[in-house]
N, C-alpha and C positions, 0 to 999 in steps of 0.2 A: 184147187181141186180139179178144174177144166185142164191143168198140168198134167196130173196123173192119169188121170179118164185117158186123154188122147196120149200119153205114154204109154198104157197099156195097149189101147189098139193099136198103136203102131207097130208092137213088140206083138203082140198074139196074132191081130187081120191083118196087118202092114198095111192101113186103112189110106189111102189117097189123103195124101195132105197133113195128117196126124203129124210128123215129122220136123212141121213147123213149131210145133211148140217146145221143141229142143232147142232153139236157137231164142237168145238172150233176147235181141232186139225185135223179132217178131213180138214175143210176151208183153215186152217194155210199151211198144207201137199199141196192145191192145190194152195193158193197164192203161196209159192215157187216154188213149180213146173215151174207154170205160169211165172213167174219174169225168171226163170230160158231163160226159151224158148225165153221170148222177148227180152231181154237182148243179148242172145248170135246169134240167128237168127236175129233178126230185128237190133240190136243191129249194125251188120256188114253192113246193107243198110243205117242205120243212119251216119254211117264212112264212106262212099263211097258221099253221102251227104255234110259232111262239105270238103271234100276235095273238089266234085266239085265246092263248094262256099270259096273254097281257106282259108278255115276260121284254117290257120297254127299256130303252135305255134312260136313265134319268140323269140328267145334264146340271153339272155342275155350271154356274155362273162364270167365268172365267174373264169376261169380255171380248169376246173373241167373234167375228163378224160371221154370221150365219147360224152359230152355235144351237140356238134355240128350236128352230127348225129342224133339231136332230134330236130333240126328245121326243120318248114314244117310240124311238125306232127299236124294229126289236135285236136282242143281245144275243148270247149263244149263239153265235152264226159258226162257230169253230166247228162245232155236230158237223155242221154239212162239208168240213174238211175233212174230217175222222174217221165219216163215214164213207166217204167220197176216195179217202185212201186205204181202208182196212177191205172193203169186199174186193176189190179190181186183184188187190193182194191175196188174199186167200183163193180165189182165183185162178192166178196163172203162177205165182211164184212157187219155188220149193220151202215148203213150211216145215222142214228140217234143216232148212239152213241155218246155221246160226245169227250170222248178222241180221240174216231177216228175224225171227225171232225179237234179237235183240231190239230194232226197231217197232214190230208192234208190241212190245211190252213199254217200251218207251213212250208213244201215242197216246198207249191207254192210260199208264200212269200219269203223265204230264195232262192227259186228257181231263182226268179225274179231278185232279189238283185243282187244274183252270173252272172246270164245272161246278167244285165245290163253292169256288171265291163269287163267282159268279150266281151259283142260287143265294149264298148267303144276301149279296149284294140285293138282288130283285125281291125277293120273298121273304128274307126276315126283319128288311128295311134297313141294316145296315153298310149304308155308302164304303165303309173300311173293306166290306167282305172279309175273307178269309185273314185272318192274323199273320205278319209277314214270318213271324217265326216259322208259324208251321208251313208255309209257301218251302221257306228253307229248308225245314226238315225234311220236305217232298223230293223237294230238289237234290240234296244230298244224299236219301236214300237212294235217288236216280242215280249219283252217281257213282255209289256205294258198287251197285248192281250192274254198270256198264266196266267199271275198272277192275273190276274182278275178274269179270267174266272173259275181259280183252287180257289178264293175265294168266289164269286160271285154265279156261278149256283149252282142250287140244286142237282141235279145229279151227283155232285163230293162230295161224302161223305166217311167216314172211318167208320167199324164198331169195337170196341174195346169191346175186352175180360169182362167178372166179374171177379173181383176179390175177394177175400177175405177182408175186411174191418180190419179186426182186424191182419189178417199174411199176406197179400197182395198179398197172392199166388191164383195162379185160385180157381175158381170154377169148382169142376170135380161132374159131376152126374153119377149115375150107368150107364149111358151106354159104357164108361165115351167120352163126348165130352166136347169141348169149349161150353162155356154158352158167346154169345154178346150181347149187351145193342144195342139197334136202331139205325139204319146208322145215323149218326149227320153231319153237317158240323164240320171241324177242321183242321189247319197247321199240326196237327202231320206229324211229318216224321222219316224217321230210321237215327241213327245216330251211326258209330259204337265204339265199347269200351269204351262205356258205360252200365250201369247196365238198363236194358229190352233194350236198343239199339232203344228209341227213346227220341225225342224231337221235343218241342210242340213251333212252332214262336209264339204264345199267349205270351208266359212267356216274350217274348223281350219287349212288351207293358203293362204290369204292371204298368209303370210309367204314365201310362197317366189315369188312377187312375178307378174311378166306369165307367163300360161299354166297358171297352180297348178291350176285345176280337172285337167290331166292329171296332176296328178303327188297329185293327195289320194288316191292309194290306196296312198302309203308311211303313210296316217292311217290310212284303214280297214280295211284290212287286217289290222294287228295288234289293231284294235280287235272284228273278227270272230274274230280267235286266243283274244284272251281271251273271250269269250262262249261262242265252244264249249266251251273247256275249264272254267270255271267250270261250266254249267251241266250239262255231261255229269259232272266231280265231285260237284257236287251231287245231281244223281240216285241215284250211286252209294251219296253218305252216307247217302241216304234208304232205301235197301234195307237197313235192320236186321231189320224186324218183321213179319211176314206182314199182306201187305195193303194194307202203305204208302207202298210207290213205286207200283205198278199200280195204285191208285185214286185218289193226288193226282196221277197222269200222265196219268189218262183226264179227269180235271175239266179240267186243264190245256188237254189237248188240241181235247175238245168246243168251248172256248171258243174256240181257234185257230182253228176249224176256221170256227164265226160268222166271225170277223175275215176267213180266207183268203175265203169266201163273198161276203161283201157286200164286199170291194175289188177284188173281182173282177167284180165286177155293177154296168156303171155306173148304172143305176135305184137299187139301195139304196146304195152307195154315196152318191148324190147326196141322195137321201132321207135321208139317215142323216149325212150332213154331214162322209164321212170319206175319204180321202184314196181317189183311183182309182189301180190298180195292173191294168193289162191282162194276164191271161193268168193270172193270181193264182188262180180261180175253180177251175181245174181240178184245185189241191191238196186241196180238197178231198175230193175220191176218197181220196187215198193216208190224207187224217188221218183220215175216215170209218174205212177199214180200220184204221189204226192203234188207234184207238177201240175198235173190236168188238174185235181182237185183244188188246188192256189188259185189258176184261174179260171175255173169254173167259179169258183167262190166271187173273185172279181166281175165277174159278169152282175154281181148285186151290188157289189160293195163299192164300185168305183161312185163319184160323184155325179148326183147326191145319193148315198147309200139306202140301199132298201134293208140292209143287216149289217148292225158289227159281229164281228167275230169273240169280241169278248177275253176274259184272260182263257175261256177253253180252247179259246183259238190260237192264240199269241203265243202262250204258257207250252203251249205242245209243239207248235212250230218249232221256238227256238231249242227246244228240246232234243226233236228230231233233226234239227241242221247239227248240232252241237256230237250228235251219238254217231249221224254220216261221217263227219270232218274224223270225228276218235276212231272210227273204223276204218277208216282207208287211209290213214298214219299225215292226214293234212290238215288236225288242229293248230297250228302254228302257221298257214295261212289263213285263220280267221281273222285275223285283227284288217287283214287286208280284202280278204272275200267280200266278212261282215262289218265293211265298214262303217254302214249306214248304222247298221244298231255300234257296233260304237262308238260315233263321234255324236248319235243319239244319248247314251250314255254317259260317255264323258262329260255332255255338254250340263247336266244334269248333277255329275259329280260336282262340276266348276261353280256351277251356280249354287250349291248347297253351300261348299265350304267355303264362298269368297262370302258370301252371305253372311255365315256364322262367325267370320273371322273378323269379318268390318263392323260386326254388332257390337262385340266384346271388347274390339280394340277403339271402335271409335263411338260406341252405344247406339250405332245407326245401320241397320241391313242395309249392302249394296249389292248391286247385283250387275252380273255382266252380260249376261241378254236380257231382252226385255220381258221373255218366259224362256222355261227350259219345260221337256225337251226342245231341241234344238227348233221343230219344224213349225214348234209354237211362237218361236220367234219373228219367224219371215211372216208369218200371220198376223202378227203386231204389226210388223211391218209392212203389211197390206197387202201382200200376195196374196193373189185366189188359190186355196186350195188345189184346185188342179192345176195351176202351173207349177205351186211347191212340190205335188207327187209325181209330175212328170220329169222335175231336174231331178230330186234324189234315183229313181229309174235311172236317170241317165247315169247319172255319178254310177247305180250301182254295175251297171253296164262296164263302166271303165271300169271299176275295180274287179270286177270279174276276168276281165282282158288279162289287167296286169296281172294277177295272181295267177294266168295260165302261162306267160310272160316269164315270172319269177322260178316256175322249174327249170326252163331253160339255164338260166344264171348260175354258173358254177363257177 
């Protein structure tokens, strides 16, 4: 809203300074900012809030060293992310953008989901919360509504290079820039190690013969279903330990936030040698916010936590990484980004079906860590919680590198 206000005085009084809020990064610098302060100030009356509403965490027995000392603490801490990134946004971003759009409707939905599992869990006394079905159904509607919409509107377009027809190499003019052919609709997306490090979901409908480019979003589509829900599970399994979804979701994000930036800029983009995505630019606002609001959240949550975040926390996070990655065409660097939620999850897969399989075959569950997820393991294994959340940090640190590493790679 503070977007338009000083968009207009600069266009009617040409007001001193107004001018700055045309420039991406000024905005971005003030969503954080902002995210920052609400987060860590308001943030602590939202904590004082669910305590007075008793809304505690209630701890499962697990045997896990400290454990008990964390009931009572109170849940929903995800609010003070949602809210910490939805005002900073409404605020300074353009709220006819579509991607933005698509990101607060993402939030709130995933928000809602997370919020419902979460009162069920505190207030109706059921430890299951919400029924994984309907988690699913949540999730799939989400991603009914993101893969549409990424095929569907016109204002989600790519714009691709010239090339040479006969050597396949650019087209360089004496100034020398990128030469681009007119924003089109197209699945393109980056895909890494491979040669130009993309690929086009058209080619998957080929088979459905003259016209198949209209009808490749009976492909994508479900290929958008699984990514959100994957990765907004993922998220989820990563919230065991104070500290370690909110700070490998801020690594995560900062990095998105580069990619959203520079495919939205066709200067770095072109410099940078990475795919142009027009209107891309202006997500960055929302993931700035998103950003401060991780770690302002962090400023309670780190060890020993004053707040979990809860699945309305988790639930929406992975949600919102999963709907950045599908809008700026670098869901196919998730497995490498988001590595921490999935070797969190896999570890989880491994341990269910080695489990189920040594039952049946040998009438005895075995198991190959000594808990899953993953971080619950090194906890068995007597790591202090904050040394466990400071390596996976780190680890997510590396794989953030690499993944900025892997566009290079042609």
């Amino acid at each position: 809203m503070l977007y338009y206000l000083f968009d207009y005085l600069e266009k009617t009084y040409q007001l001193p300074g107004a001018s700055l809020f045309g420039f991406i990064t000024f905005r971005a610098a003030m969503a954080v900012i902002l995210s920052l302060f609400i987060a860590t100030v308001y943030g602590k009356k939202i904590i004082r809030f669910l305590q007075k509403k008793q809304v505690g965490e209630t701890v499962r027995d697990l045997g896990l060293e400290g454990q008990a000392e964390k009931a009572g603490t109170p849940t929903m801490g995800g609010i003070i992310i949602i809210l910490a990134t939805i005002i900073p946004v409404l605020l300074f971003a353009k709220l006819e953008n579509i991607y933005v759009i698509l990101l607060m409707v993402t939030t709130l939905w995933m928000g809602i989901i997370g919020f419902i599992d979460d009162y069920i869990k505190k207030f109706k006394n059921d430890k299951d919360g919400l029924a994984g079905r309907y988690k699913v159904i949540g999730q799939v509607g989400l991603g009914i509504i993101v893969g549409a919409t990424m095929f569907f509107h016109p204002d989600i377009t790519v714009k691709q290079e010239k090339t040479n027809p006969i050597t396949g190499t650019e087209i360089v003019e004496q100034n020398p820039k990128r030469e681009f052919y007119p924003a089109e609709k197209t699945l393109l997306t980056t895909i890494p190690f491979v040669k130009g490090n993309e690929f086009n979901y058209e080619n998957l409908a080929t088979w459905m013969g003259q016209g198949y480019k209209s009808y490749a979003w009976l492909i994508f589509i479900p290929i958008v279903i699984f990514i959100v829900t994957a990765v907004s599970n993922g998220a989820n399994l990563t919230d065991g330990i104070d500290g370690l979804a909110a700070g490998t979701s801020a690594i995560i994000a900062i990095t998105l936030a580069l990619f959203a930036w520079v495919s939205g800029n066709v200067i770095f983009s072109d410099y940078l040698n990475i795919m142009y995505i027009p209107n891309t630019g202006e997500m960055t606002i929302f993931i700035m916010a998103f950003v401060g609001a991780l770690i302002g959240f962090l400023w309670y949550n780190t060890y020993p936590a004053q707040v979990f975040m809860g699945d309305t926390g988790s639930l929406t996070i992975g949600g919102i990484i999963a709907v950045i990655a599908i809008a700026i065409r670098k869901e196919w660097l998730i497995p490498i980004l988001c590595g921490v939620f999935f070797i969190e999850t896999l570890s989880v897969m491994m341990q269910v079906s080695w489990f189920k399989y040594t039952r049946k075959k040998f009438g005895e569950g075995r198991r190959i860590f000594l808990m899953s997820p993953l971080h619950h393991h090194f906890q068995k294994k007597g790591f202090h919680e904050s040394k466990i959340v400071t390596r996976f940090w780190i680890v997510g640190i590396f794989l953030a590198i690499i993944t900025i590493v892997t566009l290079k790679i042609r």
